[in-house]
Each structure stands twice: as C-alpha cells, then as structure tokens.
N, C-alpha and C positions, 0 to 999 in steps of 0.2 A: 200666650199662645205658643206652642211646641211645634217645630216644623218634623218633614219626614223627607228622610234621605236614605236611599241603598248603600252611600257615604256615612257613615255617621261613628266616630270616636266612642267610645265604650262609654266616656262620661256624659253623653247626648243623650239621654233617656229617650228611649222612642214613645212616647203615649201621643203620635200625633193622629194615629186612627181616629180618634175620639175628636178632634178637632181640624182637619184638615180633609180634603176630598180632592184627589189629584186624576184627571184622567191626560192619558200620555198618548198619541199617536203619533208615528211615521209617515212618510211617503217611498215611493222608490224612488232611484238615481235618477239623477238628470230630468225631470220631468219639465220642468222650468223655471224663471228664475222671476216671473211676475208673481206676485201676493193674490192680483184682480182674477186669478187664469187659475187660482187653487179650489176644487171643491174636492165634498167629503168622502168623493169615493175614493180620491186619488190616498188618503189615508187608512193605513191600518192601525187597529188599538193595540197595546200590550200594557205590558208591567213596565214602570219606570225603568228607561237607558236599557231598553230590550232591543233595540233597532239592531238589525245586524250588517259585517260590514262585509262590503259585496266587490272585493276591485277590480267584477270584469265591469263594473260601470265605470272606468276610467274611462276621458274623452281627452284625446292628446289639446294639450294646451291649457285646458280645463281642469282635468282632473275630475272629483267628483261635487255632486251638490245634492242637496237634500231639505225636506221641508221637517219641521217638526212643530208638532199642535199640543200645548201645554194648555190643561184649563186647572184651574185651583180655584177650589171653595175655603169657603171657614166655616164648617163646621159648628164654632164656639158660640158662646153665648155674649163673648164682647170679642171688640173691634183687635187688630193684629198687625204688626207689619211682617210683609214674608220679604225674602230675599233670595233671588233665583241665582246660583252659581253655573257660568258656561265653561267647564274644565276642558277645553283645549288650546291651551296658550300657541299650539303651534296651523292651527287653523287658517286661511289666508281672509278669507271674510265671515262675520257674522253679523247677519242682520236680526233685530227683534223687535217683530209691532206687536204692535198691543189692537184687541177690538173696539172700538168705543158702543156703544148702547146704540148707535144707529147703522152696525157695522162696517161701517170705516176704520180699514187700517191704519194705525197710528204709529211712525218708528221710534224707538224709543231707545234704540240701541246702534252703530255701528262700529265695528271693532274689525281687530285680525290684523296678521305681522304685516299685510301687507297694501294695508292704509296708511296714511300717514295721522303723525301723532296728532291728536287736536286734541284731548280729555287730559286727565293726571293719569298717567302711563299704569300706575297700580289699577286702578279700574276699566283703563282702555287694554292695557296689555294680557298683564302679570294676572287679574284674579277678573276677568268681566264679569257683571251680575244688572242685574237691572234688581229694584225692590217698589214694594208699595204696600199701602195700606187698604184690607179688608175689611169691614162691615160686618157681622151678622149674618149670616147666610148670600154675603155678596160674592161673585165670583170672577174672574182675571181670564181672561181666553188669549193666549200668546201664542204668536207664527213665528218661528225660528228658522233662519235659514242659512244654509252652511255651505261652503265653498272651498275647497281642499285640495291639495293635491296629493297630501300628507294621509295620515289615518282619517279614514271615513267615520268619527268615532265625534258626537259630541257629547257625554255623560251630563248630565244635570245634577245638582247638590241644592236642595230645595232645605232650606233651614229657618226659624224665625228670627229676629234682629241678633237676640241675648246668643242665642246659639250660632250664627254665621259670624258675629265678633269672634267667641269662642273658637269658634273652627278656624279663623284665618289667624289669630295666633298662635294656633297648634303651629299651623304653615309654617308662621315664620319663624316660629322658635327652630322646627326641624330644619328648613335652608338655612338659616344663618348657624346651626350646628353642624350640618356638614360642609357649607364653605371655611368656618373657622378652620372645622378639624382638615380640610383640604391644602389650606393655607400656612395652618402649625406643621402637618404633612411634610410643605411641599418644601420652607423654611429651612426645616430640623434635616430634612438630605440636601437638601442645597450645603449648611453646614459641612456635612459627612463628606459631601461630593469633593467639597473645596480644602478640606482635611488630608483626605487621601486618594481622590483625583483618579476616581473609581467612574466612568461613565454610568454604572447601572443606577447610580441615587439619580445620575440626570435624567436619563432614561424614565425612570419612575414619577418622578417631577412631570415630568410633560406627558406619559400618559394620565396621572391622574388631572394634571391641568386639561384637558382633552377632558375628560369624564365630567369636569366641572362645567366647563362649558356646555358640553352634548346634556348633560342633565339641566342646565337653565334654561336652555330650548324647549325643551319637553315638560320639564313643570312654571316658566314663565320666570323666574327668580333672576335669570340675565339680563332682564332690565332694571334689576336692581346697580347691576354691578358694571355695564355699558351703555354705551348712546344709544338710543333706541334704534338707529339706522343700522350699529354695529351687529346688534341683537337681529332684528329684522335680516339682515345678510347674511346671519349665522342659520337661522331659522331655515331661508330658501336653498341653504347650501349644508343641512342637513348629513347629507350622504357619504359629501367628503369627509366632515367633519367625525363621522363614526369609520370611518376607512382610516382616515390618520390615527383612530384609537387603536385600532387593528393592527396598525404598523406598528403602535410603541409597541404593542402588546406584544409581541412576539423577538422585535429585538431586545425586549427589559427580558425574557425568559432566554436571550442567548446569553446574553451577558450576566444575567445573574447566575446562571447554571455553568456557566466560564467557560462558553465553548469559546472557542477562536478557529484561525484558518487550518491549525494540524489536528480538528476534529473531521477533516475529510470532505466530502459533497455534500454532508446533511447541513453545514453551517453556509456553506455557499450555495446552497437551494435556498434558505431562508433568507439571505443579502439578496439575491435576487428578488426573491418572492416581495421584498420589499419596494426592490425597487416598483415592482410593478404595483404595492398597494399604493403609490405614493403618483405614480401614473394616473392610477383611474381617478383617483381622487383629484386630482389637477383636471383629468376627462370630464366629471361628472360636474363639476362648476358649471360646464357649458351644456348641459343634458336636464332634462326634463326630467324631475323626479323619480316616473313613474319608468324611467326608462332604467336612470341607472341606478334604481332599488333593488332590478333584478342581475347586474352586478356583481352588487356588493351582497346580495345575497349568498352568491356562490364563495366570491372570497372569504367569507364571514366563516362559511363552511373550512374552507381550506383550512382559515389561518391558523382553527380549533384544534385540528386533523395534525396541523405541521407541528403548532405549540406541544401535541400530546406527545408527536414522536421524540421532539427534542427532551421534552421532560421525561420521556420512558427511559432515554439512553444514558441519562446520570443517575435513574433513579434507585438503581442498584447500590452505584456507588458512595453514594451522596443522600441515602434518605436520611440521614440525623439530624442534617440543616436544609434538607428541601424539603422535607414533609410540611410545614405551617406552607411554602408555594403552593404547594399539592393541593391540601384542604384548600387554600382559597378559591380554588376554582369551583368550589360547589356549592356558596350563597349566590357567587357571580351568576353559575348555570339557571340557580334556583329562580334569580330576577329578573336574569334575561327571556328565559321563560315564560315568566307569569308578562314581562311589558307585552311580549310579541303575540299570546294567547289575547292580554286584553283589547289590545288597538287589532286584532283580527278577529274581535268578539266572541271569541273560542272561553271565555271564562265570564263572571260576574264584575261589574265595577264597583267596587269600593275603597276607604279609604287606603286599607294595605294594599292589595294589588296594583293600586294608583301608584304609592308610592314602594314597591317592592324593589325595583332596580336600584334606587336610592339606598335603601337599606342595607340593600345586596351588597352596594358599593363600598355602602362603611363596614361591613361586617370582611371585605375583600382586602380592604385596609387596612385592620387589624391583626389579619393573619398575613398581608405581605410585610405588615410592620416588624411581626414577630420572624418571622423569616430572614427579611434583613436583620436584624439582631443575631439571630443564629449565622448567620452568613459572614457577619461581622466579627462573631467570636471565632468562627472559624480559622478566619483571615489570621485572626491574633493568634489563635495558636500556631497556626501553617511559621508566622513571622516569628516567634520565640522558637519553634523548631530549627530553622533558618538561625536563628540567631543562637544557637546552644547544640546545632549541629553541622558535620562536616555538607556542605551543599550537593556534591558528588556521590559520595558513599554513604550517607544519612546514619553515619556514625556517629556520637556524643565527642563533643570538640570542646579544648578546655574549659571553655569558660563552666559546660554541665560538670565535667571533674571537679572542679574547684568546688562547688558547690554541693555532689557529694562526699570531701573530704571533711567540706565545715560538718555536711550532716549525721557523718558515722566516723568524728572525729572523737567524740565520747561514747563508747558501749559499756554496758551494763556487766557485760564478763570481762573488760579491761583488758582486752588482748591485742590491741593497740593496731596500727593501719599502718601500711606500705604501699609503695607503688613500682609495680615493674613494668620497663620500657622496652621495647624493641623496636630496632631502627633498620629497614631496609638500607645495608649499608652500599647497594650498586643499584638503587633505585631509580637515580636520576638518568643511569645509563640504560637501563633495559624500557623504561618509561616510555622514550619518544617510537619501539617499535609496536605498541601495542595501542589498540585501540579503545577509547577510551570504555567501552563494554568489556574487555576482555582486561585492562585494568581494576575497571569496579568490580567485577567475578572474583580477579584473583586477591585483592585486599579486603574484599569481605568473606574470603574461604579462609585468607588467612589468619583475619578477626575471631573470624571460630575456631579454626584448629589450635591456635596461641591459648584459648580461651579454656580449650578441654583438657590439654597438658599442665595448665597450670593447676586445675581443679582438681590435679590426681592428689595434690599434696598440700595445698593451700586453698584456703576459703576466699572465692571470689565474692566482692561485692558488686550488685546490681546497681547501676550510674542513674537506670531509670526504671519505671514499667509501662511493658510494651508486650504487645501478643505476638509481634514478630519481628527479628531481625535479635542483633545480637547485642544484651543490654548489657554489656559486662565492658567490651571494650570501648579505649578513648581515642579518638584521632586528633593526636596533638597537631603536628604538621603533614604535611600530606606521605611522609616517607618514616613515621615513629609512633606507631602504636604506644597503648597503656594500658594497665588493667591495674583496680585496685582491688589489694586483698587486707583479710581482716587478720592479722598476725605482725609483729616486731620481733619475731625469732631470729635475728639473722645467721644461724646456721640452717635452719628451714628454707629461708630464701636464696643462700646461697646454692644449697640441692639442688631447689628448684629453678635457679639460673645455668647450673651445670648439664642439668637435663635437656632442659631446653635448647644450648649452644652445641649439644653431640649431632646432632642433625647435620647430612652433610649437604643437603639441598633440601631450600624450604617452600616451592616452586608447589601449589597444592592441583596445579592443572598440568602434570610436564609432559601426558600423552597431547594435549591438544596446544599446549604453547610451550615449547623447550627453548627454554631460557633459565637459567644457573641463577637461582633469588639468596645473598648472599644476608645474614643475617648479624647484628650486635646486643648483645641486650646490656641492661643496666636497671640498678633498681635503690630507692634508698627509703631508711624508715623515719616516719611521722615521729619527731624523740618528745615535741610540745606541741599539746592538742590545741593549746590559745594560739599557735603560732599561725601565721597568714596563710592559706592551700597552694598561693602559687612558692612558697619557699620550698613545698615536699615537690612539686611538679619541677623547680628550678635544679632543685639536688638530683633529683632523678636524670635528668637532660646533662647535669652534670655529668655523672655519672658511666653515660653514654658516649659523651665526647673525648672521656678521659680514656672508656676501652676502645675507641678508635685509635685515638692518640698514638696509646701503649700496644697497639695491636692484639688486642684481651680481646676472648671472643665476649666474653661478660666482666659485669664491676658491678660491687655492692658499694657505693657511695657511704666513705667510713669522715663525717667529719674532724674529727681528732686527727684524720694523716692528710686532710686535704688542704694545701696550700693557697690560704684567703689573698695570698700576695700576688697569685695572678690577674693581672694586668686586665686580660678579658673577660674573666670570671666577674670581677669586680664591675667592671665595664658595662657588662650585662646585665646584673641587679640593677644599678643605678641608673640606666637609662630608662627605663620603665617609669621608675621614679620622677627624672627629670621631665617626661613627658607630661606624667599628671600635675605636674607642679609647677607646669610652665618656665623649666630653667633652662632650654633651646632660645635659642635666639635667628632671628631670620636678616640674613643680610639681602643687597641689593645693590647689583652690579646693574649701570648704563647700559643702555645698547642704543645705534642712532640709526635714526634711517637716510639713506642717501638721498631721496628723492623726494622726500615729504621731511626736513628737518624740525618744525613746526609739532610733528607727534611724536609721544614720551615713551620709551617702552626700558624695561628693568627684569634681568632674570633672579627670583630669587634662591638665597643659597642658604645652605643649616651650618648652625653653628654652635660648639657646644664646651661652652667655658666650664669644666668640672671645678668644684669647690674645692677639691683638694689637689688634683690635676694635671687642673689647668686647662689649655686649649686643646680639645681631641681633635683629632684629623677626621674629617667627614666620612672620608676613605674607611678610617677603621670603624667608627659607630656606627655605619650604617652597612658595613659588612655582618657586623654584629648584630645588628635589628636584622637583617633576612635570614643570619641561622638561628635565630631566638623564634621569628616569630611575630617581631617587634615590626615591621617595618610596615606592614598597612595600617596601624595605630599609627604611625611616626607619618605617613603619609598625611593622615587624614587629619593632624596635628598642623602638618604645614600648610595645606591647601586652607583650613582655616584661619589661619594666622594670614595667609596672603588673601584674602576677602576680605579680612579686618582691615588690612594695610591699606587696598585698593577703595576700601570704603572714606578714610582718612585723604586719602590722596586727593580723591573727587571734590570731598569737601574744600581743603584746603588750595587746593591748584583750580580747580571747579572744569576739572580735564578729564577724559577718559585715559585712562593708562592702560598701556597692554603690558600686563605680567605675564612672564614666563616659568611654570612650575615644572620642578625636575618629579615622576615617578617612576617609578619602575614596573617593570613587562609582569612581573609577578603583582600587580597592583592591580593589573587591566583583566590578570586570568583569575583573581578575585569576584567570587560570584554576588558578595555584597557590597563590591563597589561603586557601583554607579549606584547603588539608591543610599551608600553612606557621604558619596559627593553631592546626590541633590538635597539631601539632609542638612548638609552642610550649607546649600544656598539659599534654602530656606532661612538661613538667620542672618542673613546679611542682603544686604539690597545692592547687589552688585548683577552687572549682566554678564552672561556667561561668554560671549561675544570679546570680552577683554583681556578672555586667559588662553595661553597658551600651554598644553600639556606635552613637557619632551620626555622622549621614550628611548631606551634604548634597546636596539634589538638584545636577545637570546638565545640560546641555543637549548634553555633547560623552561621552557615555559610550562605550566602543569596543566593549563586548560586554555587551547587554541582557540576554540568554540566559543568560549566567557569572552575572551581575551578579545576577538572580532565581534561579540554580540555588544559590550561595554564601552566599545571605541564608535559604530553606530551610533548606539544610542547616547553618548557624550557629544557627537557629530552634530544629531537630531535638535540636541538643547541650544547647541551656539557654541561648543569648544571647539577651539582648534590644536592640530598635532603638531609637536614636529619631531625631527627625528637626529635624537642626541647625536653629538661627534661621529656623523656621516665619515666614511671611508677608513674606522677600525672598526676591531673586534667582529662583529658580524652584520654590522650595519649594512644594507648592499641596496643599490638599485633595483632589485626585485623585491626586498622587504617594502621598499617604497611603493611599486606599482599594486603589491597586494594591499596596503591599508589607505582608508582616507585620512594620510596626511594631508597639510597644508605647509609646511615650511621643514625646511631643509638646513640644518646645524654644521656646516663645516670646522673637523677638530682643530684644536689650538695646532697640531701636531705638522698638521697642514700648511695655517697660514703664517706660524710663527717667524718660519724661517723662511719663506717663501722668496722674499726680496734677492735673498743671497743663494738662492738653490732654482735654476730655472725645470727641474726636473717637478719640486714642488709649483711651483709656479704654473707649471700646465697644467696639473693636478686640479688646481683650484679653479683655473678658466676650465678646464673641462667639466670639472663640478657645475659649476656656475651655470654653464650653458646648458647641459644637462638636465639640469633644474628649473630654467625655463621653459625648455620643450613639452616638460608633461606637466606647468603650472604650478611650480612650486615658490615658494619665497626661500630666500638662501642668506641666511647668516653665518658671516667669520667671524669667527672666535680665536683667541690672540692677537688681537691688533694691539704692536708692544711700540710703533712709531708711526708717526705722519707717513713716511713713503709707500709703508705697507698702506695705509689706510685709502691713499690714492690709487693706489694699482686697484684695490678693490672696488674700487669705485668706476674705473676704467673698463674692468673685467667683465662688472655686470651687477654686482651683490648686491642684493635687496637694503640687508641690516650691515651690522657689523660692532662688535664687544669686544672689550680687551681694557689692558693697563691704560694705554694712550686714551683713552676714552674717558674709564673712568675704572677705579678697581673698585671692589665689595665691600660696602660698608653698614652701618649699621642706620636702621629706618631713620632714625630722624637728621642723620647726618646727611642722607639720602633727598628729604626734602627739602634740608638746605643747598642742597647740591643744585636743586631743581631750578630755587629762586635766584640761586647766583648765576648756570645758566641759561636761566630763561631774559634776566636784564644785563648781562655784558655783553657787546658784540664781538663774540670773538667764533673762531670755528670749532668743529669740533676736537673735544680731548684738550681743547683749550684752558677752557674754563676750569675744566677739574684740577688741571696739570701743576694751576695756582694755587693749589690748598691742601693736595695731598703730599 
C-alpha cells in the first residue's frame, strides 16, 4: 500500500490515487475545545493542509485553536498500515481521537512542547504521528485538535509504513548534516578565533549557534540535542531567541566589514541598536507571543535595513573580499521568505518549503565560509604589506629590497644592479615641526621627484607591482631613501649622483612648508650576484655615512679604498650576526625592595663578548643598532631572552620574579611593536604582570601617535613602565604625567654620591616624594654602600639597585645568587658582598 502526501521526496512515487481516499476538513478559530460540541457544519472541506492561517483569531492567553477532520480509506485490494505525520513540533497541544464504530471518540494521541514528557520524546516531540492498520475498503475518521500560540499551521504528511521510515530518515540524515556541519562550522572559527583573536569567527560562532538552536525548535531535532524542559523553554521563548539572532547578525556584519568607532555614527547607531535588540529580547521572555511577534517584527525589519547600509558603505571599497557576504544574503532572503509565506499560509506545504530556511542556512554558510576565507587572505596580505612596508608612508622597507636584489640579481642582458641612497641629512631637526600629514606629503613627493631624476639617466627597477603610489623607491630608515637601478657603470652612477647633490634645496612643498630639506646621497654596486642583499644595502648605508663623515655631498662606495679596519663598520656587520646566532648574552643585576624584602625583582642588561673583540660596551653597540637599524631586532631579541629567563626562574625558585627590560622610545614609536612583543608572549608562559619596560625619554621620537597608542595597549595586557635615569637628559616630570607610567628610575648620577653632597641628597628626597604624590614606585640606582642604602630607605624609596646590592652577572650566576640569599640571614647587599 502507497500513501499520499503534498510532502513527498521525489523518491516516494505518488500512485496512492489508486489506493488511498483521503477526505480533509477544517473548522474556524477558537470555536471550542470539547470533541462532544463538534458537528459537521462547524467544518469546511478542501485539499490536504489547505486550512488557512488567520491571526486575528488570536485570544490573549490562548492564542489559537482549531479542529481538523481526517478520514482515510484504502482503496486497495489488501490490508495497509498508514501513518499520519503532525508537522508542527512547535505547537503547544495536540490532541488526536480516533471514531470508533459506535461513534465514540477515542484519544489516541497527546503531545506539544508544552505537556510534559510521558512517551519517547521522538514520537511525543521531535516527529508526532499516530499509525494503524486498514482493511479493504475500511476507513479511519480522526478529530485533530490544535492549540498554539505559535503558527496556526498543522500540515499533515500521510505516508504508508515503507514510505514514512523512508521519509524520517531522509529527516534525520538532513538534521544530523546540518548540526555536524554547524558544529565543524562552529569548531574550525573557534580555531581561527583563538589563532588570531579576531572577535568576528566568535561573533559568527554564536550566530550560527543561535540559528542552530532557532531551527531545532521549528523542525523538533532540539530534543535531539537538549533536555526536553530545555527544548520546551526554548520553544515558549521563541522570539527572543530569533531577536538574539538578529543581534549577532548585525554585529558579525560590523566586525567583519571592520568598521570600528572612527567609522562615525553609522557604527554607534548599530552598538546601540543592539543594545536595544538585546533589550526586547530580555522584554519578550516576560510577553505573550502574540504580543512581542509584533516587535520583533519591526526590528527584524530594521536590522535588514541597517545591515544593508553598513554593507553598502564598504562595498565600494571592499567588494573583492565582501562579495561571497553579499551573495549570502540571497538564499538566507530566499528561506526566510518562503518559512514566513508557509506558517502565514501564503504558499503550499511541502517537503522543500518545510525545509527551505534550513537549506537557506547551509547554503548562507558556505558563502559566509568563503567570505571569511577571503577575509582572511586579506588580513594576510594587509600583514605582509605591514611587514615589507614602511607603516607611515607605505613605502617598500628593506626587507621588500632585499628581496628584489635576490630577484633582478641575475638579468639576461648582464648589466648588473646598484643601489642609490639618499639620506635626509637635517631630518631629525625639521621633523618634530611638521605634522605627521605634511611629513608623509613631503617624503612621498620626495620618493618621486628622487625617482624621475634618476630615470633621466639610469634604469630604475620596480621593488613591487602596484597601480598606485611609487614602486621604485625603498624606505630604509625613516630619514634614507633607496632606489634600485639596473646598471654597475660606475662613471654612470657617479653622473648620476652629481646631478642629483647640485640641488640647493630639496624641500618639494617650500610655498606651503618653508623649511631648508638638506640632502646626502651615497650609492654602491652589487660586484657578486651570489652575494647576501643586505651586504649591497650595507655598502650603500656605508657609503652614506662615509659622505657625512667627509662632508661629500655624494660617495660611490669604492671597496678596494675602504678601510674594513674600522672599528664600527666591523661592529655593524657583526652584530646582526650575533643577534641571529645568539652570541648576546643577557646579564642580571639585583634590585630589593624595602618594604616587601621577601619579593625577587632583577634588571636585565646586554652584553656582548665579540670573538675577536672582546667585551663591547653596550654604549657603543647599541648606539650602532639605532643608526643601523638594528635595534628593534635587538630589542626583540632581549625581551625574548628575558621570558625565557623568567620562565626558568618560576620553575626553579617556583617565585614570580619582576624583571625589568631596558627599550627604547624608538621601539615604542615602532608601529610593529606591540603585536612583535605579543608574538613574543605567545611562546612562553609568562604573565605580562612580571615585566617592567624602562624608557627613556627623547627628544627625536619619529611617531608620538604609535609611541602613546603601544604604551596603552602594552598597559592593557599587564606591562608596566618606568621611566629610565629620571632627572637627565630629557626625562622630566611632565614626560611622566603624560604617559601611564608606573615606576620611577632615579639615575646612578643622583644617588651615587648623595651621602657626601646634601645638594644631591635633596634632589633625591624631593624625587622620592614627588613620586609618591602622583603614585609612582621609585627606584635608586647606584647604591655603592650600606649608608647610602639606609638614607634611601629613610627618604622613602620603593626599590633600590647598585654594586652594594648586587652587581650584573650572568643568568646562572644570578640564580645562584638567589639560593644563597634566599637561606643566609643576612641583610641586604650582604649576601652578595660574599661572593663577589
């Protein structure tokens, strides 16, 4: 026997004409809820699941109710079993009698979310159906009756045994496909999220969790995956539940479209507008369906209206990686459509329309999947640009040179490569009066104008391709252009260096900013193409230093007349070296605290024993790493080495140790610094809470803006500042009140002689006190005796470092230092005073 359903899967052959006789009627709303009080006028006939749905019969409290009159014959010439499907899992009652032969109603059924469980929840919840067996021309008379507050809507799916198995594994193959792929989904960004600590994969996670939920309500599969009570509670609370989907919805489209707060009012109308989706939805818990449908109706409206504006206003810019967003929205529209036409009886029920939002959702899926993918590649290029260009002028920065030197280090016409430099040689003075717009103007005019003088006479090569901005030049450090050309003529290059140094002002804006731009060049040729790229970028820079030196307005870098026996020539290659090869060494100098003796704290210091050498003074290599280049590598070299340390120490001592790292103000106005120190904490398990970062002011900072945006957000994670040899150089109590330090460094300069100078002496009580007022911690530096170490103590001083303490040594002498005194009882500078 072959049943017939207006449901039916393509593989359900319909021949149940021939064996099946179904007659279907209605009743209208609310008529009432006794079986005894039903006759047949109160019914109209139609076509199966024709009833239509009507919600001015809402009755507050009630909602709606309805009767429905199924009679089924058989048709056939043998006996049958049919099975009647009641598809609305989110229904609150359903009752089903059966007639008996003496017309006595029989019940045969009760169900709906919001009965309690008494059957196996698949038959009570998730799929109701009642079945039996027919006879030969016998026939079934069934009173259905419905109670909702939900959709007025109960569809019928009338199938025979063979076929309603069939049908309900279709079901579940499809739920348990899209909870997997929900769940590999939700997984695979949670990954992403926790990779690169992007809120929009979270964002996307919890609206599709949302979607997951809101769709096992509606097709019954959420008593698959919840306690029925859980399921039931979701069911009655419906409204929030798609309101909360409405809020991701709209915050995963700000975040992935990357607006933030300097995109204006349009991004804080949608924070708002959250908040309020996130309101009603808390409102509508306590509200009556039928009250707050009409709502979320309206916001539903809104939220479409607001997502459109947002995604119109990046779509200019951004459709390469927001187009798969884009498309998604038009299965999503497609299903949302066809649910809202079905459950308002505006369309036919069957299997796809039943399940069309479902569809919609995976098909919404696959093109937000691909999207993020795009989104993602994006990111990665945005980050190799960043990392292969200047951050400010988005100029090619060495590491892109070095890499086209390897590239167009062998040509085919063997006319060999060079490189010429020009170095703003009164840079660092005209810099601080210009604003950081009318710097980047005049270093990118001047990237061009360098760029067309050279072309008169020499073939530039192209570093990158790009449709705009200038692919020729390289921005070594922030004050020495480059350009590489395709020629080793060095009487060519020389011309071309002449020309260029006759210019008496190189100033490309001097009607709108008059300021005297005083110019050096320098240039040298690639002589072995196997040779490393940064040796031609090294000669070059040489080259440059040498026409300062000599007071040359230009210098072609001749190795045959250059003297390898300079001191920081030499100096300079090799510390590079040393860096990658780990031949630094990090010492570790004591510091105690007055008041808490009990906690361990150590400043580390660089130290760098050359193989041929010997000991460099810190002084000179790391004046040398800031004119190289060198010194945010060298930074980031130590601050790793001291996470390593701190990690060792924890183990070993099982103490938290505060170290203290020396950086510099040029580190802070580094625009990839703060994500190359969380890089860096990402591989060590240390809390940031432990380190101290000392600073000392400047007067030649290159980027204020970085410089305060990196020191925040280093603040934000758990670093704390402090502020190197307070009361020289430019260190001042108002550099202090601008930044969130936390501790305060009085110089050796200060305390050293303090005891014997009462002039010093006030100096440092006035420090001291000082530094208490606006909350700061105050360490002395040079504590070289007991007396001193007492007056500081007297005075006020938090810390306090020096010889008497303990001098700089090397790590593991360091932890021996630790265990000696951690078990002598002696005071401080004591314990050490015996071993050093």
């Amino acid at each position: 026997m072959v049943g017939i359903s207006n449901s039916r899967l393509s593989s359900i052959k319909d021949n149940s004409s021939e064996l099946l006789k179904i007659t279907y009627a209605y009743s209208a709303g609310n008529i009432t809820d006794d079986i005894h009080l039903l006759s047949d006028r109160m019914f109209t006939e139609g076509e199966l699941n024709s009833a239509p749905s009507n919600s001015s019969d809402y009755v507050p409290g009630l909602g709606i109710s309805r009767w429905f009159r199924l009679t089924v014959t058989n048709s056939a010439a043998e006996p049958g079993r049919v099975s009647v499907l009641l598809d609305n899992p989110m229904a609150d009652r359903i009752e089903v009698f059966e007639m008996s032969e003496n017309g006595t109603p029989q019940q045969i059924l009760l169900t709906g979310d919001r009965q309690s469980p008494q059957l196996n929840p698949i038959t009570q919840f998730v799929l109701p159906s009642v079945d039996f067996t027919l006879a030969p021309a016998e026939s079934v008379e069934l009173y259905i009756y419905l109670q909702t507050e939900g959709a007025p809507i109960l569809p019928f799916v009338i199938l025979n045994e063979t076929d309603f198995h069939a049908y309900i594994d279709v079901l579940h193959l499809i739920w348990g496909a899209f909870i997997g792929i929900i769940l590999l989904m939700s997984a695979y960004n949670f990954v992403l999220f926790h990779g690169v600590r992007d809120r929009t994969y979270l964002l996307y996670i919890c609206y599709i969790t949302t979607m997951l939920l809101e769709l096992g309500v509606v097709h019954g599969y959420g008593y698959y995956l919840l306690p029925a009570a859980v399921q039931q509670w979701l069911s009655d609370n419906i409204i929030s539940i798609n309101t909360i989907a409405a809020y991701f919805t709209i915050h995963f489209a700000l975040y992935f479209l990357r607006y933030s707060s300097s995109d204006g009012p349009l991004f804080r109308r949608c924070i708002i507008f959250g908040y309020l989706l996130l309101a009603f939805a808390t409102v509508s818990l306590a509200l009556p369906e039928y009250i707050s449908v009409r709502g979320f109706s309206f916001l539903q409206i809104a939220t479409y209206v607001l997502v459109g504006f947002v995604v119109f206003r990046k779509l200019k810019d951004n459709f390469d990686w927001t187009k798969y967003y884009l498309y998604s929205w038009a299965p999503f529209f497609f299903g949302a459509a066809c649910g809202f036409l079905l459950f308002t009886g505006q369309i036919d029920y069957n299997f796809y329309t039943r399940h069309a939002l479902m569809f919609s959702v995976m098909f919404e899926m696959a093109f937000i999947s691909m999207a993020l993918a795009d989104r993602l590649g994006d990111i990665e290029e945005q980050r190799l640009h960043q990392a292969t260009h200047d951050y400010k002028l988005g100029l090619p920065n060495e590491s892109l040179l070095e890499k086209a030197i390897r590239r167009n280090a062998y040509h085919p016409a063997n006319t060999g490569l060079s490189l010429i430099a020009v170095e703003i040689s009164n840079y660092h003075e005209v810099s601080p009066y210009l604003s950081d717009k009318q710097l980047t103007q005049i270093m990118n005019q001047l990237g061009t104008n360098f760029a067309e003088q050279i072309s008169h006479s020499l073939t530039l090569v192209p570093l990158e391709k790009t449709q705009t901005g200038n692919p020729y030049a390289a921005l070594i450090r922030g004050d020495l252009l480059s350009y590489l050309v395709r020629s080793n003529d060095r009487v060519k290059l020389s011309q071309s260096l002449q020309r260029l140094s006759a210019i008496d002002n190189y100033n490309p804006a001097l009607s709108d900013i008059p300021y005297r731009l005083n110019c050096v060049f320098g240039a040298a040729v690639l002589t072995n193409p196997e040779s490393n790229p940064h040796e031609l970028i090294s000669d070059t820079k040489k080259a440059v230093r040498l026409a300062n030196k000599k007071s040359l307005p230009y210098l072609l870098f001749d190795p045959n007349k250059f003297d390898y026996g300079d001191r920081r020539v030499r100096l300079a290659q090799d510390l590079s070296i040393a860096i990658d090869e780990n031949q630094l060494e990090l010492y570790h100098q004591p510091q105690i605290y007055f008041n808490s003796p009990q906690l361990r704290a150590s400043e580390v210091l660089l130290r760098w024993n050359h193989p041929t050498m010997g000991s460099i003074s810190p002084v000179e290599f790391i004046t040398i790493a800031e004119e190289t280049g060198l010194v945010n590598k060298l930074t980031i070299w130590v601050i790793n080495q001291a996470f390593r340390h701190a990690e060792i120490l924890t183990e070993q001592l099982s103490e938290n140790l505060s170290i203290s790292i020396n950086i510099s103000a040029n580190d802070l106005s580094s625009g990839s610094f703060f994500n190359d120190l969380r890089d860096c904490l990402r591989l060590h398990r240390v809390s940031p809470g432990n380190f101290t970062l000392e600073v000392t002011e400047t007067a030649k900072l290159t980027d204020k803006h970085t410089f305060n945006y990196n020191m925040e957000k280093l603040r934000t994670l758990g670093f704390k500042f402090a502020i190197d040899d307070f009361g020289t150089g430019y260190s001042s109590l108002s550099y202090a009140s601008e930044h969130p330090f936390t501790e305060l460094k009085i110089d050796r300069a200060f305390v050293s002689k303090m005891i014997s100078s009462k002039k010093l002496s006030s100096i440092v009580s006035a420090t001291a006190r000082l530094a208490q007022e606006i909350g700061l911690t105050t360490t002395a530096e040079g504590v070289e005796n007991k007396e001193t170490l007492v007056v500081l103590k007297q005075l006020g001083c938090d810390k306090a470092q020096g010889y008497y303490i303990g001098r700089p040594m090397p790590f593991d002498e360091y932890i021996k230092w630790h265990f000696a005194s951690t078990n002598q009882d002696k005071g401080p500078g004591e314990s050490l005073n015996t071993q050093t």
